[in-house]
Each structure stands twice: as structure tokens, then as C-alpha cells.
N, C-alpha and C positions, 0 to 999 in steps of 0.2 A: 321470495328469496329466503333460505335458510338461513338465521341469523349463528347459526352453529359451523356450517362449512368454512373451511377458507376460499378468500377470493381469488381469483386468480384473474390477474389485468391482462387481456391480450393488447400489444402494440402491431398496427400493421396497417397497410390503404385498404380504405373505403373505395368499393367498386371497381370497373374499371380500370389498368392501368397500364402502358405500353410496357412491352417487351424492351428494352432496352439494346437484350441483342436481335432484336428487329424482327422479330415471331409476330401471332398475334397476340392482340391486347390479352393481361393475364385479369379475371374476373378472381376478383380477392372475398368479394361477396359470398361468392360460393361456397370457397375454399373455407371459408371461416362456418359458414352455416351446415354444410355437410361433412367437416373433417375437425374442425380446432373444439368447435363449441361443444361436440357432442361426447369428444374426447374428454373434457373437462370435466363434463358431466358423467361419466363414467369414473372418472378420479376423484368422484366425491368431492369436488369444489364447483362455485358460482364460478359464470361466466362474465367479464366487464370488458368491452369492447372502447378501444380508446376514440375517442367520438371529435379530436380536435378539424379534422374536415369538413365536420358539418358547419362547423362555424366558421370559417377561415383558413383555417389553421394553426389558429392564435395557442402558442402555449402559455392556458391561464391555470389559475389557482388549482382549479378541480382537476387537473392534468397532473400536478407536479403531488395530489392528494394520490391520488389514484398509484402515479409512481412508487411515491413511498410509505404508501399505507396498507396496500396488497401484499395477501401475504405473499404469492408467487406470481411471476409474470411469464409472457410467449412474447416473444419479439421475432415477426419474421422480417427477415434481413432483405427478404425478395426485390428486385427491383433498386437495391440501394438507395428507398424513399430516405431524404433529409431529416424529416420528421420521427420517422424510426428510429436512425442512429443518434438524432440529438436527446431522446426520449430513453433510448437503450445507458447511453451515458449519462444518465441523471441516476437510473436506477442501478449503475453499477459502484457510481461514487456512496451512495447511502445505502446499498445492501450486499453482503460478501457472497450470497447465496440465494439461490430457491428460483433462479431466471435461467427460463431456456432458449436458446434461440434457434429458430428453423430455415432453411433456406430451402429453394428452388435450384434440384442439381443443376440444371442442364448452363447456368448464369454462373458467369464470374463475380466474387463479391469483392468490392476495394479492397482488403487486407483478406490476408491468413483465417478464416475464421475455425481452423483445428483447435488452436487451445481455446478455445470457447467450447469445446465440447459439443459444437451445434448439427443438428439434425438435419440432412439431406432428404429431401422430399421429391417424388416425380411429377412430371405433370406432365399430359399425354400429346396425341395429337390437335393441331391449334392451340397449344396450350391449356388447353382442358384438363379438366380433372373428373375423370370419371368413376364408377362406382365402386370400380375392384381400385382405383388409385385414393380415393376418398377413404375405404377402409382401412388400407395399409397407413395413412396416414394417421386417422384413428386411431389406430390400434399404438402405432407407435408413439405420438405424444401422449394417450394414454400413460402407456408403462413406463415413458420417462419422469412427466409428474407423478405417479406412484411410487416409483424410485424416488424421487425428491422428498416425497412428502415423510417416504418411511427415512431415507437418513436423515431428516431433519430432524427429526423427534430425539435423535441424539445427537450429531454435529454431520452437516453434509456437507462436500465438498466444496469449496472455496470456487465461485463461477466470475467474481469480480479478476477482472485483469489488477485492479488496484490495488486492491484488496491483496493479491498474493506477493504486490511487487512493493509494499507497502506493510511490513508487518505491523506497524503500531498506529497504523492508519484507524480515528476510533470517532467517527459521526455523531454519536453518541444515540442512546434508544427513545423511542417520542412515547408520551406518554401514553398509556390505556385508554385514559380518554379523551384521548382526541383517535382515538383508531375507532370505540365504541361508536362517536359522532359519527364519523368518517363513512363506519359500516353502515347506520341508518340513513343518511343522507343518498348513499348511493340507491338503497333501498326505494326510497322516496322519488328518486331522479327515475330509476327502471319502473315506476308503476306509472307515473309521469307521462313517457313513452310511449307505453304500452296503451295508454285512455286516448292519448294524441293520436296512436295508431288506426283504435277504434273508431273516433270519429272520421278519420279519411275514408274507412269503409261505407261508415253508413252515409252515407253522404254520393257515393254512386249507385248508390240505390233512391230512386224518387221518392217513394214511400217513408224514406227515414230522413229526409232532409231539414226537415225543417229540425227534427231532432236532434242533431248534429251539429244544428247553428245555435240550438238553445246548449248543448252539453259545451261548447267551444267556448263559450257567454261565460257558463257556471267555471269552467278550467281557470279560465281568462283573471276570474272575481278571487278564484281561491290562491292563488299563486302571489296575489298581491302582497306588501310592493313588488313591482316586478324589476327593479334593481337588484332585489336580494335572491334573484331564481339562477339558476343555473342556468348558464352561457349557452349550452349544448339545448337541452329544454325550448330555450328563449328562439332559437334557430328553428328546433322542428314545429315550433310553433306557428310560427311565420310561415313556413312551407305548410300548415295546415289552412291556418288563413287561403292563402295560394288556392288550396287542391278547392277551398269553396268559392273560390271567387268572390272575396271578400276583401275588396282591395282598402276599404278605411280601414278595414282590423290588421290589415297589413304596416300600414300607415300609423295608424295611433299605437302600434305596437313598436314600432321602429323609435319611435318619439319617446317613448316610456324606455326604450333600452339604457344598460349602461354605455358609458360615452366607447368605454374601449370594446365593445361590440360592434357600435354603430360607423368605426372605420376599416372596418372590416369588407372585402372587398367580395364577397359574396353575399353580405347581407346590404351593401351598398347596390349591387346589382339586382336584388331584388325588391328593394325598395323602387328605384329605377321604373324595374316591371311593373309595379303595382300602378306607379303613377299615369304609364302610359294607358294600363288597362281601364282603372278610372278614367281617366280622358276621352277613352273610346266609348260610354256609356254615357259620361254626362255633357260631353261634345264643349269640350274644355279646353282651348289654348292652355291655358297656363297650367294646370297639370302638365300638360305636353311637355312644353318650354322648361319645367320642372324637372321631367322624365330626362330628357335629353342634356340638361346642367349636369344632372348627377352621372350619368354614365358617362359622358364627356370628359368632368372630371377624374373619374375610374382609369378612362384610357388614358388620359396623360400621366397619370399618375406611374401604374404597369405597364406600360408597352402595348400591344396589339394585342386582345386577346380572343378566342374566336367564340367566346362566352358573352364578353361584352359589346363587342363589334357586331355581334347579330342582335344583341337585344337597339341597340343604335341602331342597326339599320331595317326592323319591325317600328321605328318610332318615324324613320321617312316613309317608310312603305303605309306607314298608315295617316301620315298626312300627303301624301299622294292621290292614295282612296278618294281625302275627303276634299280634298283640288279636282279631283274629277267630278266628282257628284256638283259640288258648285258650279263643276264649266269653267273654270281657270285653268285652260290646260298648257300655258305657258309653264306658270307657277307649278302643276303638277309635271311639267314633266323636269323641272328642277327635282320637284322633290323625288323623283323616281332614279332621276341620274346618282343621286345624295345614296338615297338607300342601296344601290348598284356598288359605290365606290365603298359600302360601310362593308356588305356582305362579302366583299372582293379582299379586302385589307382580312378581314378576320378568317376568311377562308385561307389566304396565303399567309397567314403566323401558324398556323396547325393544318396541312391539307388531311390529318385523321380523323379531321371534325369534321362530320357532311352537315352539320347544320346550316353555319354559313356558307356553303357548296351549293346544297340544292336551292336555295334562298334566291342564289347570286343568277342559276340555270334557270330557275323560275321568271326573274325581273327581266333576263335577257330575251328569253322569248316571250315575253310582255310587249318587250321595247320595241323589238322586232325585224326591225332596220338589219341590213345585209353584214356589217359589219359586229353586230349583237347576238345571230344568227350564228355564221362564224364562229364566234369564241364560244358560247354555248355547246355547238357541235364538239368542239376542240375539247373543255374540260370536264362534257358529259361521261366518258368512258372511266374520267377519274376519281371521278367524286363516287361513280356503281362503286369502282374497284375497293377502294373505301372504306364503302358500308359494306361490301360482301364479306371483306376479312371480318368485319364485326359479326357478321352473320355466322360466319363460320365458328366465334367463340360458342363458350356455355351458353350463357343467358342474355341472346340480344332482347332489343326493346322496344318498345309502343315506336319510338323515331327510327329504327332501323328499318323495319315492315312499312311503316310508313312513307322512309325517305324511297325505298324501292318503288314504292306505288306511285310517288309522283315523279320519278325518273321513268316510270313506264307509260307515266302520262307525256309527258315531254316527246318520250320516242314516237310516241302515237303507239303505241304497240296493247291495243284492246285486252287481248286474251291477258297477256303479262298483267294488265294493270288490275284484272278482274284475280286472278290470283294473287299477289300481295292484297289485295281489299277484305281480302278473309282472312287472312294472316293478322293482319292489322288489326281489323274489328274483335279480333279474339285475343288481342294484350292488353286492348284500352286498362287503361289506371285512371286518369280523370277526364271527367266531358270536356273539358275546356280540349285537348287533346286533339282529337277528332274534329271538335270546333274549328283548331288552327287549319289542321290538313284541308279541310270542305274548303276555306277561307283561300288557301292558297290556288286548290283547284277553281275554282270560280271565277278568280282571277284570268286564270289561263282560260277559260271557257272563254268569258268574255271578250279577250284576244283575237281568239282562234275565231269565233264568230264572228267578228270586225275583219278579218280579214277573208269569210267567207269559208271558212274548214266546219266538217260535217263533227259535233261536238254532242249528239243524239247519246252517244253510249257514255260519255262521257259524265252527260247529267244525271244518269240512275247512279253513279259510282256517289256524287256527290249527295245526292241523295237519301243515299244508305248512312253516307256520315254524318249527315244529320242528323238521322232518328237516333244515333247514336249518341249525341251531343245534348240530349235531353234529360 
């Protein structure tokens, strides 16, 4: 990072996000890495992406730093995210100027946003953003932060609503250094990132693993205490644990957080995970029993969510497993109905989510019975439908190719399923990945041979996922 440039804070969602007027999902990932950041970067300013997603959504400390210590900011309006517009009003009450904000034409935004000066943007078919739509975008925040930046340097125009409607409205200015701080810290926070990055790389690679687990060790040691790290940091950290399968670093990392991280309902959820996944290795009740406290608690807490609702019902699905391997198949087939009714609840709060969809079609033709069979058949067509809109976005993912391959399992339909299996194998991001997928096919194999169906082609597909899973 140039410690000479100005920053420039983009506000906006992370990944993924529905269409509100009922398009498909708009990939914001993109949008920012092929048109906002690059722009920036032409305007002769650093790029800081507002990261309260990653953790929550929690607006903490280093959020409200980043607001009003930048020197300019992008706020896209897209979508009308909450987090946006609470984020856009912080930085309008403490700065009269140097804030752009962009929108998505084809969307209505709750108010007027003309006197905002804001930037109409296209985005194509599916809601994609494609290469001649990414450069006009380009081009155009470019020359509006270029305009901003050359009238500031004498007085630019007044972008705060409050600011104008308010003439002796006066926040007053924060000192030098605490902005000098501000700038290093974030400095610090982006290289941070970028080492956490590295290690999820080397890390799917065999070869570099163990190296990976020693660099996570060293990150782990340096950052200490880890109360005093960044919120944002502390999260992808966790997800790097994750990507190694390293569910006590997950765990003693969760323990060592601050408290107002650890109620946080995505780092609750993956605490959750870790437990169950330890469970599964060191064949531990009480991990389990652990697993299933925490996200049990999660769901009463939020309502139905099809995030947490599948990771609940991967926690019966897999003491179901281990009721069959003992021969309890009373008890197992509780625990299968349990995992059935979790995948079912989480599927019908979001039917956009195939997660808990294909889960729920999986367990059903598990179960088998005429009436399991039936419903199966019935909300197979919906759950494709689904994932094809996602397919149809920019940048689908390792579970969309995925989710297709084991719906083409389900149909029986060979050639389909030998097609998604290439697709699939060529997005993997981590073994555990492919792991899950094998895990679920095998399942159904198993089934399907119980019930005497020919599963020959079935087993090279699982197979393959294995070597992959290595």
C-alpha cells in the first residue's frame, strides 16, 4: 500500500446477492474486482473494501475508522443492503464531501437519489456484468473520483444531504494522528489478508501442506494477543483454520476471541462446524452434543436459516451414519427423520438456497419409502431450477456444479452426471469440498444397492472425488 495515496473506502455486499426485483442474483464480487477496484486504482488512490460481512455484520470500531478516516468513499446503493445505507449515513453526518454513490439502473432505490449526484451503472443479461459493461463502469468512476479529487484540492461540492441542509453543521476535524494510525493499521490489516490468503493456497497443494500448517502457527503467534487484532482478520482466520481442517485451531481460536465477536452468528455457526467435524474424527459424543447446543441455540435465537439449518441437519445426518455402522437402526432411523425435518425447515426459509434442497432430495431417497419418494420426485425440478438461475450468473461455484452433479445423481441420468463431474472437479477450492460431495454420493450408492439398482457408474464418479479429496 502507498502510504502517499488517498484511500478510498468502498461500501457495498460481499458476494452474492438477490435481485430484489426478482432477476438473478447480482455477484458484487465481481463488480468490485473487475470495475470499482481497478477504477480506483487508476484515480490514483488505494482500494479498502468494507469487510463487516465477513464477520457478522457487526458495525465495530474499525468500520466506523475506515468511515471517517478515508479520505473518499463509493457506496453502492445496489440492492438497498441495510448495512449500506446505515454505513452511507455515518459518513455523511462527519464528512460534507469526496462520497460517491453508484447504483444499479435497471432497480428502484427507496428515495430520490438525484440530489446525491449518484452514478447509474448497467448490468447485462442475468444480471451480469460483462467486459464492455465493466469498462464503462471503469471508466466512469474513474473520472468521477478524478473530478472529486481535483475539486477538492480547492472546495468540492457539497455530497452530504446534511451538510447542505444544515449550514453551520461543524463535526469538527480529527486529528493527524490518529488518521496517520488509522492509515498504517489498515496497511497492516491488508497484508494480514493477503499471508491468510497464501496459506489457503498452499495448502491445496500436497506438497506445501505441512508448510501451511507451520506459516498458520507463525500468523497465529504474531498477532497475539488476539483480543487486540482486527475483527475482520480474526474471521478470515477462522475460515483459514476451516480450509485446513483444523478444527482445534478453529476452536481455541473461537475461545481466544473478543466476547462481541464470539456472538456473532456466523462465527457461532462455524464454531458449530468445527465441533461437529472434530466429532467425526475423534468419534466423540460430546463434541456432537456441543455442535448441535450451539447451532440450536443460533436458531432460536434468528428464525430459520438455511445456513444454519443445514449445518443442524449434517449433525443428524451424521449420527445417523454412525447408528447404522453400530446396527441401531431404530435410533438411526430417528436420527435420519431429525436430519430430514432440519434440511426441510432450512430449505423452505430460503428455496434460493440448494444447499439445504439437495440435502433434504438426497436423505429422501435414502429413506426410500413411497411416500419419501413422492416428495423427492415433487421438489426435484425445484431445487435444479434454483441452482440453474445461479448458473446462469457471472461466477457460480464449487456447490452449484456440484449441487447439479448430485441432482443428476438422483435422476439416475449417467451422461448428466459424468458432465457436471468435470465441471465440478475443475472449481474445487478445498479437499474437504469434494470430500462432502463423495460422502453424500456413497450414501445414495449404498441405498440404491440395498434396494438392488445397478450403481457400477456410479462408483467411478465417486471415485474420482476422492482422488481429489487428497
Amino acid at each position: 500500500m502507498n502510504q502517499h495515496k488517498p484511500l478510498c473506502f468502498v461500501i457495498m455486499p460481499f458476494g452474492t446477492k438477490p435481485d430484489p426485483v426478482g432477476g438473478p442474483d447480482i455477484d458484487f464480487d465481481r463488480i468490485y474486482n473487475i470495475a470499482i477496484r481497478p477504477a480506483i486504482e487508476e484515480a490514483d488512490m488505494e482500494p479498502i473494501r468494507a469487510d463487516e460481512e465477513r464477520v457478522g455484520g457487526i458495525i465495530h470500531e474499525a468500520m466506523f475508522e475506515r468511515l471517517l478516516l478515508c479520505d473518499y468513499a463509493i457506496a453502492d446503493l445496489t440492492t438497498a443492503n441495510a448495512n449500506v445505507f446505515y454505513e452511507l449515513g455515518v459518513r455523511h453526518t462527519a464528512l460534507p464531501r469526496t462520497t460517491l454513490t453508484i447504483f444499479a439502473q435497471h432497480q428502484r432505490i427507496p428515495f430520490d437519489v438525484n440530489f446525491l449526484r449518484s452514478l447509474p451503472y448497467a448490468l447485462g443479461e442475468n444480471n451480469g456484468l460483462d467486459d464492455k459493461q465493466a469498462l464503462a463502469l471503469r471508466n466512469a468512476v474513474s473520472a468521477k473520483l478524478r473530478d472529486l479529487r481535483r475539486l477538492n484540492a480547492s472546495q468540492a461540492p457539497i455530497d452530504s444531504p446534511l451538510f447542505k441542509l444544515l449550514s453551520d453543521w461543524n463535526p469538527g476535524q480529527i486529528a493527524h494522528d490518529k488518521t496517520d494510525t488509522f492509515r498504517n493499521r489498515v496497511q497492516l490489516n491488508e497484508t494480514m489478508k493477503q499471508r491468510l490468503t497464501v496459506i489457503r493456497e498452499q495448502y491445496k497443494q500436497e506438497s506445501t501442506r505441512k508448510e501451511a500448517q507451520e506459516s498458520l502457527q507463525a500468523f497465529r503467534e504474531e498477532i497475539e494477543p488476539i483480543d487486540a487484532a482486527d475483527n475482520a482478520t480474526l474471521a478470515d482466520m477462522m475460515l483459514t483454520y476451516r480450509a485446513l481442517k483444523d478444527w482445534n485451531g478453529m476452536i481455541d481460536l473461537y475461545e481466544a476471541m473478543p466476547l462481541i465477536l464470539k456472538k456473532q452468528i456466523m462465527v457461532r455457526e462455524q464454531l458449530g462446524f468445527a465441533y461437529n467435524r472434530r466429532a467425526g474424527e475423534n468419534k466423540s459424543p460430546t463434541d456432537r452434543a456441543e455442535a448441535l447446543r450451539i447451532l440450536t441455540d443460533v436458531d432460536k435465537q434468528q428464525g430459520p436459516s438455511p445456513e444454519t439449518l443445514g449445518l443442524i441437519g449434517r449433525i443428524h445426518k451424521d449420527n445417523w451414519e454412525e447408528a447404522i455402522k453400530a446396527d441401531k437402526l431404530t435410533l438411526a432411523r430417528g436420527h435420519l427423520n431429525k436430519a430430514i425435518d432440519a434440511y426441510r425447515r432450512g430449505y423452505l426459509a430460503d428455496q434460493r438456497d440448494a444447499y439445504p434442497g439437495i440435502n433434504l432430495l438426497t436423505l429422501l431417497d435414502i429413506r426410500g419409502d413411497a411416500e419419501s419418494l413422492k416428495e423427492k420426485s415433487r421438489l426435484l425440478p425445484v431445487v435444479r431450477f434454483a441452482v440453474e438461475r445461479r448458473l446462469a450468473g457471472t461466477t457460480p461455484n464449487y456447490w452449484d456444479h456440484a449441487t447439479m452433479l448430485e441432482l443428476s445423481v438422483l435422476k439416475t441420468d449417467e451422461q448428466q452426471a459424468r458432465n457436471y463431474l468435470a465441471e465440478t472437479v475443475a472449481i474445487i477450492r478445498e479437499t474437504w469440498e469434494p470430500e462432502t460431495t463423495a460422502r453424500n454420493l456413497k450414501m445414495i450408492e449404498k441405498a440404491r444397492q440395498e434396494r438392488g439398482e445397478e450403481t457400477a457408474w456410479l462408483r467411478k464418479i465417486i471415485d474420482e472425488l476422492d482422488n481429489h479429496s487428497k
